[in-house]
C-alpha positions as CSV (number, residue, x, y, z in Angstrom):
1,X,64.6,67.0,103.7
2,X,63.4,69.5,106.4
3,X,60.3,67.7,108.3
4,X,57.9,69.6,110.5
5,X,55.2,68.1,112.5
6,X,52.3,69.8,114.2
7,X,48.7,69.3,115.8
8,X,45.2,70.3,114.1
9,X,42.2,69.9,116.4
10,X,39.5,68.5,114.9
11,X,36.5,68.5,116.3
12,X,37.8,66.9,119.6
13,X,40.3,64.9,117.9
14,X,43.8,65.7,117.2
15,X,45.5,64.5,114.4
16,X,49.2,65.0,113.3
17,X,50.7,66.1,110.3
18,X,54.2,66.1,109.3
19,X,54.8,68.7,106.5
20,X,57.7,69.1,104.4
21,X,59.3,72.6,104.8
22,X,59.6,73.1,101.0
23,X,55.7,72.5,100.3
24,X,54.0,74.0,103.9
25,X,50.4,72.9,102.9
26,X,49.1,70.1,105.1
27,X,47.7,68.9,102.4
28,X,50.9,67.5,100.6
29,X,52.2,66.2,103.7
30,X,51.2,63.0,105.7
31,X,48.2,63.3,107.4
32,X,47.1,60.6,109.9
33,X,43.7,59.3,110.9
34,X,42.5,60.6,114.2
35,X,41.6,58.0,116.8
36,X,38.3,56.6,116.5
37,X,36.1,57.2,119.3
38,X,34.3,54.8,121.6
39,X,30.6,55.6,120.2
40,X,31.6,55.1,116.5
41,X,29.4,52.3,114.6
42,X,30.9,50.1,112.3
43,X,29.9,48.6,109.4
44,X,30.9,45.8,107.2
45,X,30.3,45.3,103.8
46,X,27.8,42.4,102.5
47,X,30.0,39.3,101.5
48,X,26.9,37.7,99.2
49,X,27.2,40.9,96.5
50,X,31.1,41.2,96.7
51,X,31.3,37.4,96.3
52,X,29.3,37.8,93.4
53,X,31.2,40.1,91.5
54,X,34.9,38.4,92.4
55,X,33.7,35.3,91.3
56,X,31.7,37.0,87.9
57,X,34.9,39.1,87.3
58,X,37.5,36.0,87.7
59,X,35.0,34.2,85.3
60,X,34.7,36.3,82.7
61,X,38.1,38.1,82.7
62,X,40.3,35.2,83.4
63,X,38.4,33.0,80.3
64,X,37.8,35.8,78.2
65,X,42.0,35.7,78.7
66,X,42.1,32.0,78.4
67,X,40.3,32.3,75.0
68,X,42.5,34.8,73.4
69,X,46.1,32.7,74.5
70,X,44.0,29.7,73.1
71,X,43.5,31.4,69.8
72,X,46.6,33.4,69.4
73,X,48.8,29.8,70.1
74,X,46.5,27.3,67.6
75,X,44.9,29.6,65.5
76,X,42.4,28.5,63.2
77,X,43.0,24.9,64.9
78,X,40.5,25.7,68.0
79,X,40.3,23.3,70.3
80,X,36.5,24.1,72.3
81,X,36.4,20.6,73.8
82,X,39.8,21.3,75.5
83,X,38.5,25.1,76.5
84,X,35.4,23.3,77.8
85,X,37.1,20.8,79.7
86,X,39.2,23.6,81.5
87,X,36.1,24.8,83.2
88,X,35.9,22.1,85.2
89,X,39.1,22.9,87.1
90,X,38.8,27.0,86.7
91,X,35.4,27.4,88.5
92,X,36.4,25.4,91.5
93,X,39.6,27.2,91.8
94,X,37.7,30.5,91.3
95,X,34.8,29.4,94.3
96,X,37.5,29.5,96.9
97,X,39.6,32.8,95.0
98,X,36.0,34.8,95.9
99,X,35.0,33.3,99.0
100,X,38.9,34.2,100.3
101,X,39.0,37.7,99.0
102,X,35.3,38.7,99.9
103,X,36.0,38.0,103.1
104,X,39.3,39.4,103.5
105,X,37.5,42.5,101.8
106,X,34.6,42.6,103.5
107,X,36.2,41.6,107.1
108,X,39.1,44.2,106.7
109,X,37.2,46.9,104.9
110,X,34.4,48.5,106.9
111,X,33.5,51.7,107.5
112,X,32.6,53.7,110.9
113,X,30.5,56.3,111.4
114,X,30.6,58.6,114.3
115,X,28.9,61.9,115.1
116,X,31.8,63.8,113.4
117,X,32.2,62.2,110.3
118,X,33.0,59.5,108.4
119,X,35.8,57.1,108.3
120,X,36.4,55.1,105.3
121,X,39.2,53.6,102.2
122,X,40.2,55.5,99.5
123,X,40.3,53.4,96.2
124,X,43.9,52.5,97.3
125,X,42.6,50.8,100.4
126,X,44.1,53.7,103.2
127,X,41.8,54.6,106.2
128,X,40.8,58.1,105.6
129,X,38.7,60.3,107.9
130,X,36.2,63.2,106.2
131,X,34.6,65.3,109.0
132,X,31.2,66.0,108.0
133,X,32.1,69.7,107.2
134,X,34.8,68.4,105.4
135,X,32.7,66.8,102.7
136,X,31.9,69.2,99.7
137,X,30.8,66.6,97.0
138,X,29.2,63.6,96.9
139,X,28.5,60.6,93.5
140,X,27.1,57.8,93.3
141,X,29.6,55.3,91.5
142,X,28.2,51.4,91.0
143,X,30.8,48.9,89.3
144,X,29.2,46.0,88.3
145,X,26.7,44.7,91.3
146,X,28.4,47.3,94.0
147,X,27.4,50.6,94.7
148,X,29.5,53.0,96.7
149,X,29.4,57.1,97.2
150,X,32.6,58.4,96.1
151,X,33.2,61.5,99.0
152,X,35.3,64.3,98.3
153,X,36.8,66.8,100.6
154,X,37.0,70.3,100.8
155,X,41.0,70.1,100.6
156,X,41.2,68.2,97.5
157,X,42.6,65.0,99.3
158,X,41.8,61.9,98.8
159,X,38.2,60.5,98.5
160,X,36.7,58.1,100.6
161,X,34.6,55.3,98.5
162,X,31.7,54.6,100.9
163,X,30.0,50.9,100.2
164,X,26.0,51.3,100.2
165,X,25.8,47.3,99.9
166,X,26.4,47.1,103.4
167,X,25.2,43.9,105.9
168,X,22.7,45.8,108.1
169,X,21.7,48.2,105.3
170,X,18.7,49.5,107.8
171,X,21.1,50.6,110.6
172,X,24.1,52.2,108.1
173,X,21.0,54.5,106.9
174,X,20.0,54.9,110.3
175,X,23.1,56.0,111.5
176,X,24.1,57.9,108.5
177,X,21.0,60.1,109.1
178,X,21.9,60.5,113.0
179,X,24.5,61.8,112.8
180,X,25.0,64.0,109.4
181,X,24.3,67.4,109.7
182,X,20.5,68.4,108.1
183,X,20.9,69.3,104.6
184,X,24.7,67.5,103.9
185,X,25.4,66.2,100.4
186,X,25.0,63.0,101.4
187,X,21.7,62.5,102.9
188,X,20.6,63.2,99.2
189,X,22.4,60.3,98.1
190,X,21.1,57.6,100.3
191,X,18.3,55.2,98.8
């Protein structure tokens, strides 16, 4: 395979793409994150609402689960006390599961905002960067407790899932309205 690499400026940034010769569109090749810059703002992500929902998920999924291998293995011959009983050792277990991945989420997963856009995780966890001109649609998604703005670009790439439940919610709006353009997609969005 034939690999090509080149430079795009973006708005004062450059970042590289490597395209394959076969499919020259940019957009099928790798594109990397462009260096953030020294006035960006970061943001982290509220642990209290994300703790909630892992801990509310593992509940209900992993005994919801539980309850089904208890009745597809006895059958008729249910044994509640013994389903019960197992809470005692599953919601322990499943404190420390949500206080280690909340903040391993919310430590690892923040966003920046910077006068030229956005940078963010797509729903498979990759730092993505979306200019501000490069933002053509923006929806509100909530699952369960969290509420994020799904961003999509102009290219068709991948989206960046923006977390509204953030820790100094008054600032990230703050910000957000700083620096987006007047009349962008997203300043519609913001509560």
């Amino acid at each position: 395979m034939n690999m090509r690499g080149g430079t795009v400026g973006l708005a004062g940034f450059d970042r590289t793409i490597a395209v394959d010769s076969k499919n020259d569109h940019p957009q099928n090749g790798r594109v990397t994150v462009p260096p953030i810059p020294s006035d960006a703002k970061q943001f982290r992500m509220a642990f209290l609402p994300m703790f909630l929902s892992m801990f509310l998920f593992g509940f209900i999924f992993g005994h919801l689960f539980a309850l089904v291998a208890i009745i597809i293995q006895f059958r008729a011959d249910l044994h509640w006390v013994l389903f019960l009983n197992s809470l005692y050792y599953t919601i322990p277990f499943l404190l420390i599961y949500a206080v280690i991945f909340s903040f391993v989420i919310t430590w690892f997963y923040s966003c920046i905002i910077t006068s030229t856009g956005i940078y963010g995780h797509s729903s498979w966890g990759m730092r993505r960067f979306l200019g501000w001109s490069d933002i053509s649609g923006v929806k509100k998604v909530s699952l369960g407790n969290l509420a994020f703005l799904k961003l999509r670009s102009n290219s068709g790439g991948t989206a960046i899932w923006l977390p509204l439940f953030q820790s100094d919610r008054v600032e990230f709006l703050e910000t957000i309205r700083k620096c987006a353009p007047p009349g962008h997609p997203l300043l519609s969005h913001l509560g």
